[in-house]
C-alpha positions as CSV (number, residue, x, y, z in Angstrom):
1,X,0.0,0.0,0.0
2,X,1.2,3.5,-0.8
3,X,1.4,6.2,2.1
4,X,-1.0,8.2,0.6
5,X,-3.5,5.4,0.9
6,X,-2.3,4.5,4.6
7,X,-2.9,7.8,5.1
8,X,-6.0,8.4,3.8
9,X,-7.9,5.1,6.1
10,X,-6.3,5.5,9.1
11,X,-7.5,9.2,9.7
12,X,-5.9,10.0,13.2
13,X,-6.5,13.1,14.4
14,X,-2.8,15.5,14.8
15,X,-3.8,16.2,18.2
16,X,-4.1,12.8,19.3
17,X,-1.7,11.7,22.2
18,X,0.8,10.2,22.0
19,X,0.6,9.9,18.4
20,X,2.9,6.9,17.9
21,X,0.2,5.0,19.8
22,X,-2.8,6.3,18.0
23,X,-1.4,5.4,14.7
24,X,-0.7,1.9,15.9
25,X,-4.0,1.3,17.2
26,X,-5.6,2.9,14.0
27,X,-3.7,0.6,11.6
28,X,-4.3,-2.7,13.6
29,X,-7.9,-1.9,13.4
30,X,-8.3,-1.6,10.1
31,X,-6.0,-4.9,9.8
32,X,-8.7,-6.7,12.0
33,X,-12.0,-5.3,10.0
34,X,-9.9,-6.5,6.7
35,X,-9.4,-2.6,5.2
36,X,-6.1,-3.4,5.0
37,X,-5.3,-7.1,4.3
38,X,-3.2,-9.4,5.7
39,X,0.2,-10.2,3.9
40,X,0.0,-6.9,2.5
41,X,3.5,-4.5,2.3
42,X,3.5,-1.1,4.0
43,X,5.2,1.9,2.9
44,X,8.3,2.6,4.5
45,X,8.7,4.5,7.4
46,X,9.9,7.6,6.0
47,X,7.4,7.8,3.4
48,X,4.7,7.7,5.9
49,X,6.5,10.0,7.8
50,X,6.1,12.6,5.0
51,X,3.0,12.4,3.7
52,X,1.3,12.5,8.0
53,X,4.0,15.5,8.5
54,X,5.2,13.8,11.8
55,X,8.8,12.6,12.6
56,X,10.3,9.3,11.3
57,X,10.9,8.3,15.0
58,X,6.9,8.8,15.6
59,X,6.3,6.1,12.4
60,X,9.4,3.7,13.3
61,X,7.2,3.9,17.0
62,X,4.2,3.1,15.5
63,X,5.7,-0.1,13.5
64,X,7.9,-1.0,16.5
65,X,4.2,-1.3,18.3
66,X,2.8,-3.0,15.9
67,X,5.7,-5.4,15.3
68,X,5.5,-6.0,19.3
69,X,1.7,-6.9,19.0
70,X,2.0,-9.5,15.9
71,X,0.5,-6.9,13.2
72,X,4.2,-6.6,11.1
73,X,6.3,-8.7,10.2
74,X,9.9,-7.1,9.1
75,X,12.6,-8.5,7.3
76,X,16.1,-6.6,6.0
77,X,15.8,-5.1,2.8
78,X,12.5,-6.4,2.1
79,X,10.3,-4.3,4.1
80,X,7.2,-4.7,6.5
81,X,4.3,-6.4,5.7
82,X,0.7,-7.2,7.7
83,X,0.3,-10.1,9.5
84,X,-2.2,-11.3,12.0
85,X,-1.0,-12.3,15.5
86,X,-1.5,-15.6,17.2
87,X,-3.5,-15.2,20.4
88,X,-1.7,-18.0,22.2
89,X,1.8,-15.8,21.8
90,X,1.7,-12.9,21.0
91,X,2.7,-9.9,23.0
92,X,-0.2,-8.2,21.4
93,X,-1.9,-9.2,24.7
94,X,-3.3,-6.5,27.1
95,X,-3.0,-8.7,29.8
96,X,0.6,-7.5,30.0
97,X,0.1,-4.1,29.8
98,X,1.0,-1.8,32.7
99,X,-0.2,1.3,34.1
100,X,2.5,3.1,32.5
101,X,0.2,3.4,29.3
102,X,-2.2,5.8,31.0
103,X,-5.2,3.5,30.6
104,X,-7.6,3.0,33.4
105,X,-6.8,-0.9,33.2
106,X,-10.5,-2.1,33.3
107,X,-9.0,-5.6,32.0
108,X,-7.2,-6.9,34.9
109,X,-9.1,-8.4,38.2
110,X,-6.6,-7.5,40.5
111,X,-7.2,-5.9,43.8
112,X,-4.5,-3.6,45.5
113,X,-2.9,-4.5,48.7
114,X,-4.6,-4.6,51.8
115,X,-3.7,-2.6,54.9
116,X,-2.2,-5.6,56.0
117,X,0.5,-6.2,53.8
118,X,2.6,-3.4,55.3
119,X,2.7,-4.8,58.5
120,X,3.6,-8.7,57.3
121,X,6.0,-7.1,55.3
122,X,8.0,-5.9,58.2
123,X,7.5,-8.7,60.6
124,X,9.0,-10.9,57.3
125,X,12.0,-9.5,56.9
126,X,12.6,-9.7,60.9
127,X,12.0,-13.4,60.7
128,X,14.4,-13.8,57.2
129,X,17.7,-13.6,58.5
130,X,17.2,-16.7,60.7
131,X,16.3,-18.6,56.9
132,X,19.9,-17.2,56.0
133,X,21.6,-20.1,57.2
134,X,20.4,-22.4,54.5
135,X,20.5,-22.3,50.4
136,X,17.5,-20.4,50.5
137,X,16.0,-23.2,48.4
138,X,13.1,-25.4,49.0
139,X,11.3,-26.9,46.2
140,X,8.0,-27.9,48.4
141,X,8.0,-24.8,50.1
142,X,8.8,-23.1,53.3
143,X,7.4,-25.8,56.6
144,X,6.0,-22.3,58.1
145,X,3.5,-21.3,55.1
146,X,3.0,-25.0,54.1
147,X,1.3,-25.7,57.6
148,X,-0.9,-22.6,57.5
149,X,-2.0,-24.1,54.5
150,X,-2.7,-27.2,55.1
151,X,-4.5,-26.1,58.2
152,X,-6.6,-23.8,56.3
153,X,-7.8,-26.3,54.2
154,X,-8.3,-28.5,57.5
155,X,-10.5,-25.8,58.8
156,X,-12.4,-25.8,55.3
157,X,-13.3,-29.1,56.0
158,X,-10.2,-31.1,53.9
159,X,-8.2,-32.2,56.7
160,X,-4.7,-31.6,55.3
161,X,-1.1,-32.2,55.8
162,X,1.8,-30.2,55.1
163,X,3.4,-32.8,53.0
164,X,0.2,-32.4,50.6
165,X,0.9,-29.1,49.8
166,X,3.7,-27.2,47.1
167,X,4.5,-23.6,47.1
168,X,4.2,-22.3,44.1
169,X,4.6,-19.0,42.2
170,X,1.2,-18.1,42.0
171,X,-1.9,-20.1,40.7
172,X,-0.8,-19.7,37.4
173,X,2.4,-21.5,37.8
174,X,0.2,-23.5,39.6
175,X,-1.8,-24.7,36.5
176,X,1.1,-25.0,34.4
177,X,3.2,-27.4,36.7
178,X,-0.1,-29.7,37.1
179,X,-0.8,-29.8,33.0
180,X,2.9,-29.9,32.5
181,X,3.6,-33.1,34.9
182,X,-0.3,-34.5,33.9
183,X,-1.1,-33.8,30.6
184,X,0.5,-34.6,26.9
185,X,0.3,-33.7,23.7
186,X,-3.4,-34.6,22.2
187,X,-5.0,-35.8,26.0
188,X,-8.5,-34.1,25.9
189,X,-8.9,-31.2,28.4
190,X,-12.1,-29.9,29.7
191,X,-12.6,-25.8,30.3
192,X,-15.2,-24.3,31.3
193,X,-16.3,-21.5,28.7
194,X,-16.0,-18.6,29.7
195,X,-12.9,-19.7,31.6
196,X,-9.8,-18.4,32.5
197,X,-7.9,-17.1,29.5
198,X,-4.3,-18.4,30.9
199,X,-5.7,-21.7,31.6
200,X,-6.8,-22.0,27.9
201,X,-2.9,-20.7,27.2
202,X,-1.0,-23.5,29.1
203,X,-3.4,-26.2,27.6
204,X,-2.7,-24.9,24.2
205,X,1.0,-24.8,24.7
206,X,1.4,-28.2,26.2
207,X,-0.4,-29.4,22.6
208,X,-4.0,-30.6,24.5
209,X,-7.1,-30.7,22.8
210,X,-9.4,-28.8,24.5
211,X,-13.1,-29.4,24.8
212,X,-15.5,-26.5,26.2
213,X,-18.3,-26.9,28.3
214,X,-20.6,-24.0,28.6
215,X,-21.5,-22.6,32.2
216,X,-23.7,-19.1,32.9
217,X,-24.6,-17.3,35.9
218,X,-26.9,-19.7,37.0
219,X,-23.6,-22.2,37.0
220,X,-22.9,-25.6,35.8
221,X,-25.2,-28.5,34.5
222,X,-23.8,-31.4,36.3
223,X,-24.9,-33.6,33.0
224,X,-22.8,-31.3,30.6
225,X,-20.0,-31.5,32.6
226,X,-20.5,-35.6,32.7
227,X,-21.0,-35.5,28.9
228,X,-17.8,-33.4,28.2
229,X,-15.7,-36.0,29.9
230,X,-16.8,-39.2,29.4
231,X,-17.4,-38.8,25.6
232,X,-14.2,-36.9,25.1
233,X,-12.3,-39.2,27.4
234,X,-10.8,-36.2,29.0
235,X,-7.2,-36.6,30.7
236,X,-8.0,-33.4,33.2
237,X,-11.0,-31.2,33.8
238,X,-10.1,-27.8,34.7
239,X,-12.8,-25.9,37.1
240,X,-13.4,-23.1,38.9
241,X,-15.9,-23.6,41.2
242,X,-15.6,-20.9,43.8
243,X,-16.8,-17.4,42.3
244,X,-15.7,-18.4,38.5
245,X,-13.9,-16.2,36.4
246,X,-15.4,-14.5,34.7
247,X,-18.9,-15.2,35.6
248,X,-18.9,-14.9,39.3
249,X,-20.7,-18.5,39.5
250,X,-20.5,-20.5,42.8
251,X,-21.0,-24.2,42.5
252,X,-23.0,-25.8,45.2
253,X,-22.3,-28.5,46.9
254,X,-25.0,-31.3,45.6
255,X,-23.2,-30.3,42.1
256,X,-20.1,-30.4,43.4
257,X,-20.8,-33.9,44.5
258,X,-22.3,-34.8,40.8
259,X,-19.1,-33.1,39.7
260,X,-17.0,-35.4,41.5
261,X,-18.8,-38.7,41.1
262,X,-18.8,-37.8,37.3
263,X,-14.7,-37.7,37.2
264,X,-14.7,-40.5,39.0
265,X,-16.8,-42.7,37.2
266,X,-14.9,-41.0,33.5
267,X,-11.1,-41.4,35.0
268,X,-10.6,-37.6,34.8
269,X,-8.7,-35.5,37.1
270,X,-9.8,-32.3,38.5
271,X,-8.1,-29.5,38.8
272,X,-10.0,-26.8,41.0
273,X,-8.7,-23.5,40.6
274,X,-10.0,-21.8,44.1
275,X,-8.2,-18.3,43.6
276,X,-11.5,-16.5,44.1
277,X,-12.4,-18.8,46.9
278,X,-12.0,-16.5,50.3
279,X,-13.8,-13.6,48.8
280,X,-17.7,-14.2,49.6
281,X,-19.1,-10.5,49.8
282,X,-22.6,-11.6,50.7
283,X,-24.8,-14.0,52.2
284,X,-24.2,-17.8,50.4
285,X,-24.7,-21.2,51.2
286,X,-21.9,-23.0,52.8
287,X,-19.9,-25.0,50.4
288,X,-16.7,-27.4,50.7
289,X,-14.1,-27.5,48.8
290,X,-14.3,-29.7,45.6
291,X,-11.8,-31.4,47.3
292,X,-14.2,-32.5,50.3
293,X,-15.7,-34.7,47.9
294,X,-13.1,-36.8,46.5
295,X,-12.8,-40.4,47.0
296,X,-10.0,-41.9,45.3
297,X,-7.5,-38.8,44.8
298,X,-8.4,-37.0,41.7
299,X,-8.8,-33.9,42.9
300,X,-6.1,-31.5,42.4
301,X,-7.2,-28.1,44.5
302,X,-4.9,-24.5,43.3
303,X,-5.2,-21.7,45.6
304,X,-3.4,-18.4,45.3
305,X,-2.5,-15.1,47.5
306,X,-3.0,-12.8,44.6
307,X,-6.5,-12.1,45.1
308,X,-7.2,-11.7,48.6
309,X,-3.8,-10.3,49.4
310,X,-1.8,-8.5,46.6
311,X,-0.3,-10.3,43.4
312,X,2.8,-8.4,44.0
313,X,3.8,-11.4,45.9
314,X,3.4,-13.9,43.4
315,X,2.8,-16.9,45.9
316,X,-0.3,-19.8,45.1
317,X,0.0,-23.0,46.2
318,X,-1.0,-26.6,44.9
319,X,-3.0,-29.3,47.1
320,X,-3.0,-33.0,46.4
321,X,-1.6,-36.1,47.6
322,X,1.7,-36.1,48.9
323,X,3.2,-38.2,46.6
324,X,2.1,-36.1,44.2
325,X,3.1,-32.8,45.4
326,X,6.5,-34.1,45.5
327,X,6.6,-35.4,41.8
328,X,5.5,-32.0,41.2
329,X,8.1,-30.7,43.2
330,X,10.7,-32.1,41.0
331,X,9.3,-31.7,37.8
332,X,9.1,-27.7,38.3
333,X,13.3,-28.3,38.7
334,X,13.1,-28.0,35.1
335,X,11.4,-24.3,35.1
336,X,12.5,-22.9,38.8
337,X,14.2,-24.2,41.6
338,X,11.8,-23.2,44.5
339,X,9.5,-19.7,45.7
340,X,11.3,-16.5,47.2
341,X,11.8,-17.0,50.5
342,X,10.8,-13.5,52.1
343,X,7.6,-13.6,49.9
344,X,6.7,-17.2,51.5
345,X,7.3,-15.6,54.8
346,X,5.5,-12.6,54.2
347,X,2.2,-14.7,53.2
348,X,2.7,-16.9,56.3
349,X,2.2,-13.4,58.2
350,X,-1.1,-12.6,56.1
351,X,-2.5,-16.0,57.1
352,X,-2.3,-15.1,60.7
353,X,-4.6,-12.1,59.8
354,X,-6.4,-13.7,56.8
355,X,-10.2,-12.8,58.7
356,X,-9.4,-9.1,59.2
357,X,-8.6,-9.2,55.2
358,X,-12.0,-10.8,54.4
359,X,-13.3,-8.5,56.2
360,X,-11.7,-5.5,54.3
361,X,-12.0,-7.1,51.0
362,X,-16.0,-7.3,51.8
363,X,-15.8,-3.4,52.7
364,X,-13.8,-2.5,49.9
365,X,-15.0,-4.8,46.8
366,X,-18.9,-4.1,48.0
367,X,-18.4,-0.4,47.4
368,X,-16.7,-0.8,43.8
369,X,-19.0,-3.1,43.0
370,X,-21.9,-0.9,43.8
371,X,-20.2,1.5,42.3
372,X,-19.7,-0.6,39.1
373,X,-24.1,-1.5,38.8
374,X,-24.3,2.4,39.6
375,X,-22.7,3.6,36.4
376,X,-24.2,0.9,34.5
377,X,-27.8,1.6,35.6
378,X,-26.8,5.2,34.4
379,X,-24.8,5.3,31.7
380,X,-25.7,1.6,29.7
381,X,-29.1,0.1,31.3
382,X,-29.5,-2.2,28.0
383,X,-26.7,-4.0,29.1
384,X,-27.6,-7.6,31.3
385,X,-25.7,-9.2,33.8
386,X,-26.5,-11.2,37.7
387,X,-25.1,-9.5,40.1
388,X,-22.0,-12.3,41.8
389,X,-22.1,-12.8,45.5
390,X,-18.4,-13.1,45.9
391,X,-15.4,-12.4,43.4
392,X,-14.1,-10.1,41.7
393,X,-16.0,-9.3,38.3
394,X,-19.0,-8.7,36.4
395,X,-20.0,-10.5,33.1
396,X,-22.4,-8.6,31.0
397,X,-23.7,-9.3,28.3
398,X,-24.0,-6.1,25.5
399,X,-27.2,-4.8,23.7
400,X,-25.8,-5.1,20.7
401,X,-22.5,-5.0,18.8
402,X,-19.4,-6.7,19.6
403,X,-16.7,-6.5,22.5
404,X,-13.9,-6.4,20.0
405,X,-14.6,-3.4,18.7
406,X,-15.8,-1.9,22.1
407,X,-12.3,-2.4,23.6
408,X,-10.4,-1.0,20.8
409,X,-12.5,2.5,20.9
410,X,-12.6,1.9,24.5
411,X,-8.8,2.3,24.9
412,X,-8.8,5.7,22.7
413,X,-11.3,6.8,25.0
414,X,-9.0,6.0,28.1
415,X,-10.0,2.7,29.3
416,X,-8.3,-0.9,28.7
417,X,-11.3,-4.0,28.6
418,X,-11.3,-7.7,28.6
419,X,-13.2,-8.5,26.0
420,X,-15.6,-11.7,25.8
421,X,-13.3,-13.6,23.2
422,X,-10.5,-13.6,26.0
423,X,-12.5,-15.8,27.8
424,X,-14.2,-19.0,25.2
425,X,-12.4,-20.4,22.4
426,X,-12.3,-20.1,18.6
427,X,-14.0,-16.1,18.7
428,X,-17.0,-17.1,20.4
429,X,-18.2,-15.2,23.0
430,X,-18.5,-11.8,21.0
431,X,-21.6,-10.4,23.3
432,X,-19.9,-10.4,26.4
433,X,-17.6,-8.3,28.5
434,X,-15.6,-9.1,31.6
435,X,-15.7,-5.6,33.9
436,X,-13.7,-6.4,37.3
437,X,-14.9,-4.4,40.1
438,X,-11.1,-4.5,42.0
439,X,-11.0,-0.8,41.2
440,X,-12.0,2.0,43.8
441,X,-15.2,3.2,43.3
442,X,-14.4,6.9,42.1
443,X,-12.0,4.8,39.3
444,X,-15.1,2.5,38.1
445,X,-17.4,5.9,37.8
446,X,-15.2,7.3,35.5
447,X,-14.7,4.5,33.6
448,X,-18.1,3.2,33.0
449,X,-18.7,7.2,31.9
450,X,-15.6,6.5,29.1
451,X,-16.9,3.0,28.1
452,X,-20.5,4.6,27.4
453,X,-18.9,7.8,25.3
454,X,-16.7,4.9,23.4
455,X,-19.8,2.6,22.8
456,X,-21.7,5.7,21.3
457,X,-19.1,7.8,19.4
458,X,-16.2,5.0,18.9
459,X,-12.4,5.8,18.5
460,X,-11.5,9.2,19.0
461,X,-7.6,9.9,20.1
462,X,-6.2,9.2,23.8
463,X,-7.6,11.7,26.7
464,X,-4.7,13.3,28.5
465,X,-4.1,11.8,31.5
466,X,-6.0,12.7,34.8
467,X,-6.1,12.2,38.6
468,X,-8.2,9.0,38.1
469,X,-6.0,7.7,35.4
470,X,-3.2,7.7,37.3
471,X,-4.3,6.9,41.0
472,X,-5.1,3.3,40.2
473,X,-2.6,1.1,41.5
């Protein structure tokens, strides 16, 4: 394509900020609605350069970006051409974007630190210097944070031993150990969908063929989840039945019990993601842990500091047999050696005051939720959604149009979203969007405001940063 035609589609306005950024996010849209196809070559940087009257370093920026996100591929001498990215790999992933791109970052569920943290923090680094003896490595986990574990889950009604239990990294890590040690290339995998996007990541890496089962608010069908495994034969089901993400669904106990017997009777595995688990914000009936109902072993139970304490501290944990644990143990040899050590001890400190950080969290993640259904009723009441009991998100389903397009005028208009797609597999799930309530309530106002000027009036260039773009961490 010539510059002058480059030009001419991608229409950014001059006083968009920063420009480098606008331009990218202009020519990757018109790369996903097909106005510029795939496999196409792009003028060079300079001519671009001239015919927009902006610097070459602004352009060279702009195909830097887009190079980063999968939308240009470069060779020496021959030029740049359009590509389309692979989800699985990409870096064209706003999961790992930062603050630092002045976005109110409306696509993470991640809470900040509670007022405990601070406190843990110091009483860590007293206890640390009498870990200093050793080689600082333990690839099961420190003893201290292993037993508040295992008696956690004791108290949850699993009874638990230390030796059941593997420090990991964080749930993620977590997952990826467990379908590393468990799971080849071509064993069948049931997800939930919607699910967890980085579930759906480490199953596609590790080559698994991955069979959905739908869920909705209302939660699972205990007879769809028995069909998905026995007729696919599934190696591993991975569930999350504690406040799913995204849905905010809580499995109760008779299905958990269906759940169970199902695996069981199908030679499936479970693995029960319960990241979301201590974070009930109202009234529910009691349930026990997957794990409670598990006869023979299968179940495989993942828990993680991240979202009732901070994910600064990249700690989760795995539960399962002993035997287990310590195959797992040593097959994450091959990826890390063990967890930090003053990160393990500051999480021990936190479970010493885990019920005065329930009871913030409920405080806190009420109000932004409130917040959240406030500036919906106001700003987009055709949108639908239940509202969760516990968690961290919403999932709404949209009037009309798609989620795609929603995010990428929502992020000219200020805001980063998780769009449905994230979240199912193959593009489905175009109607939906994930919007986390982890944000303070003031942040959430002003958001919803930016998602309903986006829905109405689509792209327009950056705003310039404000107070409640940058006091979000």
């Amino acid at each position: 394509m010539s510059a002058g035609q480059v030009a001419r589609l991608v229409g950014v306005e001059p006083a968009a900020r920063p420009y480098y950024r606008a331009l990218a996010d202009a020519v990757r849209r018109l790369i996903m609605d097909g106005q510029i196809p795939v496999r196409v070559r792009m003028p060079a940087e300079r001519h671009l350069a001239e015919t927009l009257k902006v610097s070459r370093t602004t352009v060279t920026s702009a195909y830097d970006l887009l190079r980063e996100r999968g939308y240009l591929e470069s060779r020496q001498g021959s030029g740049s051409w359009t590509a389309l990215p692979d989800p699985a790999t990409t870096a064209d992933n706003p999961w790992l974007s930062t603050d630092g791109d002045g976005l109110i970052q409306l696509h993470a569920a991640a809470p900040p630190a509670p007022s405990a943290l601070a406190d843990a923090m110091a009483q860590a680094v007293a206890d640390l210097p009498r870990y200093g003896m050793g080689n600082g490595y333990d690839p099961m986990g420190l003893p201290t944070l292993r037993e508040r574990i295992a008696a956690r889950y004791t108290v949850r009604g699993v009874a638990t031993r230390p030796e059941q239990i593997l420090v990991t990294a964080g749930a993620q890590h977590a997952v990826q150990l467990v379908l590393g040690l468990l799971v080849g290339a071509g064993d069948p995998v049931v997800v939930e969908s919607p699910t967890y996007p980085h579930a759906i990541d480490v199953a596609r890496h590790r080559g698994a063929r991955i069979v959905p089962v739908g869920i909705s608010h209302e939660g699972w069908q205990p007879d769809a989840v028995a069909g998905a495994m026995r007729q696919s034969g599934a190696r591993l089901a991975y569930l999350m039945p504690d406040f799913q993400n995204p849905t905010g669904a809580l499995m109760e106990d008779p299905v958990r019990v269906a759940v169970a017997g199902a695996a069981r009777r199908a030679d499936t595995l479970l693995l029960a993601d319960e990241s979301w688990s201590e974070l009930v914000l109202d009234e529910v009936p009691h349930t026990s842990p997957l794990a409670a109902f598990d006869t023979d072993s299968r179940v495989i139970s993942v828990g993680s500091a991240s979202k009732l304490w901070w994910g600064g501290l990249r700690i989760g944990w795995i539960r399962a047999t002993a035997g287990l644990a310590r195959r797992l143990a040593s097959f994450r040899a091959s990826v890390d050696l063990a967890s930090p050590v003053l990160e393990q001890l500051v999480v021990a400190r936190l479970f010493d005051r885990l019920e005065e950080t329930r009871a913030e969290r409920r405080r806190t993640l009420r109000a932004s939720r409130d917040a959240l259904v406030a500036g919906l009723r106001e700003h987009l009441p055709e949108w639908t959604y239940e509202l969760p009991r516990g968690g961290g998100t919403l999932w709404v389903r949209l009037d009309r149009g798609g989620s795609t397009p929603l995010a990428e005028a929502a992020a000219s208009h200020g805001v980063r979203l998780a769009p449905g797609p994230w979240f199912g597999l193959g593009g489905t799930l175009e109607g939906y969007l994930r919007l986390p309530f982890t944000q303070p309530p003031q942040v959430l106002a002003d958001a919803i405001a930016r998602v309903r000027a986006a829905r109405d009036h689509g792209p327009l260039g950056p705003p310039r940063p404000s107070d409640s773009l940058i006091a979000m961490v």
